[in-house]
N, C-alpha and C positions, 0 to 999 in steps of 0.2 A: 664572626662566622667561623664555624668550626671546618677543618678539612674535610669530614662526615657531610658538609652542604659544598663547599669551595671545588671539591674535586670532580664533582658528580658535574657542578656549572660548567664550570671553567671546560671539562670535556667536552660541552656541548658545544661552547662556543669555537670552540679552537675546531672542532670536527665543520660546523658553518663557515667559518671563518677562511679554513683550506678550501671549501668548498666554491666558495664566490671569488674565491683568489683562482683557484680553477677553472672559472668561469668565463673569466678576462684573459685568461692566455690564450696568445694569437698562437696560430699555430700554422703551418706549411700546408693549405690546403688548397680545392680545385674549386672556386664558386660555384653554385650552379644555383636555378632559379629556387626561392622559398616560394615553397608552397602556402605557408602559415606561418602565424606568428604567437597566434594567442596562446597554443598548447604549454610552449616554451616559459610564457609569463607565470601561466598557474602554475607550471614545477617550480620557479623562484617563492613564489607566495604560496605554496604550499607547503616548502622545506621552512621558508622565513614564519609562518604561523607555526610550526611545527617546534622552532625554536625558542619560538615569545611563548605559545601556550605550553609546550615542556616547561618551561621553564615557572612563569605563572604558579601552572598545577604544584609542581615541584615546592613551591615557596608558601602557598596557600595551604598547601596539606599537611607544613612542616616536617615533607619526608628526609630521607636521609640515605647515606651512600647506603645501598646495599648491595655486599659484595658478587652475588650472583649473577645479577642482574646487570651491574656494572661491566662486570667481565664479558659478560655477553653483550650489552650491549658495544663493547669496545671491538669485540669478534666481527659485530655485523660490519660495523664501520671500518675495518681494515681489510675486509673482504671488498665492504664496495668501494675500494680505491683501487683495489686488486683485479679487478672484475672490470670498473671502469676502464683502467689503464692501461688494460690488454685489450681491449674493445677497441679504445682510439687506434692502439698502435694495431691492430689488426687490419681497421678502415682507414688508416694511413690520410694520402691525402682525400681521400672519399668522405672522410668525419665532416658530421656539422652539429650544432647546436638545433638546428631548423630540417623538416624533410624537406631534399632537398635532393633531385636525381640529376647526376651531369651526364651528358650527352656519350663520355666514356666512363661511363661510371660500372664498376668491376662488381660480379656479383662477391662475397665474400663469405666465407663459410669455414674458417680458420680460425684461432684462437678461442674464446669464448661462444663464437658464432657456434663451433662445433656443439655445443650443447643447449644454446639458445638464439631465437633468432630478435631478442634484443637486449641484450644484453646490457646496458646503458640502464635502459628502465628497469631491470633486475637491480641494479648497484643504487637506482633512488629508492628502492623499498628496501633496500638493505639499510640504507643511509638515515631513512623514517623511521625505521622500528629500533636503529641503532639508539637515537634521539630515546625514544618512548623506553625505552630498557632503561638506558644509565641514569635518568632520572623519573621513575615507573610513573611515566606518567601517559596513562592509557586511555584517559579521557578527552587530552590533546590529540593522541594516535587514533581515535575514533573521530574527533573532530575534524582534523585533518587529512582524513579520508575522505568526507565529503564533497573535497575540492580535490584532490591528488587523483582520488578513483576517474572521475568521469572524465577528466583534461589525459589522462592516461589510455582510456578506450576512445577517447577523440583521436589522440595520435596513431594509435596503435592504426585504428579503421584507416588514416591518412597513408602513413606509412607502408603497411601491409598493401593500401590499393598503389600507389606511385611503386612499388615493386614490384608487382603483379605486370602493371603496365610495362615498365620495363622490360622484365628479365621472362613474363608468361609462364610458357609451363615450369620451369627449371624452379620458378621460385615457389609454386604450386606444389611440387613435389617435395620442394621445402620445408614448406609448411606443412607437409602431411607427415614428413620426419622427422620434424624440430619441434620441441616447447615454444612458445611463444614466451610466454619471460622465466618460468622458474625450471630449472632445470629436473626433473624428478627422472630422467631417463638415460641409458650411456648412448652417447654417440654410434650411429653404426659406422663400419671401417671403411674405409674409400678406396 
């Protein structure tokens, strides 16, 4: 194997690899009841398909490093650790893997918030197309969509209602000046 196949791999795994190591980090939080469980399964098996058939496509097709695409896709994935990791630290002890509202649970609209109201799920599509760039494989990124997309509008509908519930109007008015995942707009001033 030439470094033209090794490095284009080996980034992928290592970007999964931080990723599930991510995953198992406990962290100083506040329990509160889950609401669900399945949404969170599909994100694992959708990044984990994401990785096998990148990877597949990539060896089936005999592609090869290519530099543009590589770099890009290393951008997405240093964005969404970036994105990610201001998100937790923004939701502090509020963060879960699971929707999940505690009884004092802070509306948050700080960090990342200020420009999306979920920011998390912004950092897994960053994290998917990171995958599909550094090793072009866009027939995995299409595949993979099949499962990512609708386990992603299951949460969002989850989500978006367990905060509605909470927070009412405040988070209402939210939502009418937030993106929901991708940013295309500037924050207004507070």
């Amino acid at each position: 194997m030439t470094v033209d196949v090794y490095l284009p791999l080996a980034s992928v795994v290592l970007i999964y690899l931080t990723r599930m190591i991510e995953l198992r980090t406990r962290r100083d939080t506040i329990a509160g009841p889950v609401r669900e469980r399945l949404t969170l399964r599909l994100f694992v098996l959708a990044g984990t398909l994401m990785v096998a058939g990148s990877i597949v496509e990539f060896l089936l097709r005999h592609l090869k490093l290519n530099e543009w695409t590589f770099g890009g896709g290393w951008m997405c994935a240093v964005a969404s650790v970036v994105v990610r990791r201001k998100a937790i630290a923004a939701l502090g002890k509020f963060w879960s893997l699971h929707v999940e509202i505690r009884e004092h649970h802070q509306f948050v609209q700080t960090g990342p918030f200020r420009w999306v109201r979920h920011p998390t799920y912004f950092s897994m599509i960053l994290e998917l197309v990171a995958a599909g760039l550094i090793l072009n494989a866009w027939c995995a990124l299409l595949v993979v969509a099949l499962v990512f997309v609708p386990a992603l509008i299951l949460r969002l509908r989850l989500e978006e209602a367990a905060l509605v519930e909470k927070f009412g109007e405040r988070y209402r008015a939210y939502q009418r000046s937030t993106p929901a995942l991708v940013p295309y707009k500037i924050p207004q001033a507070k």
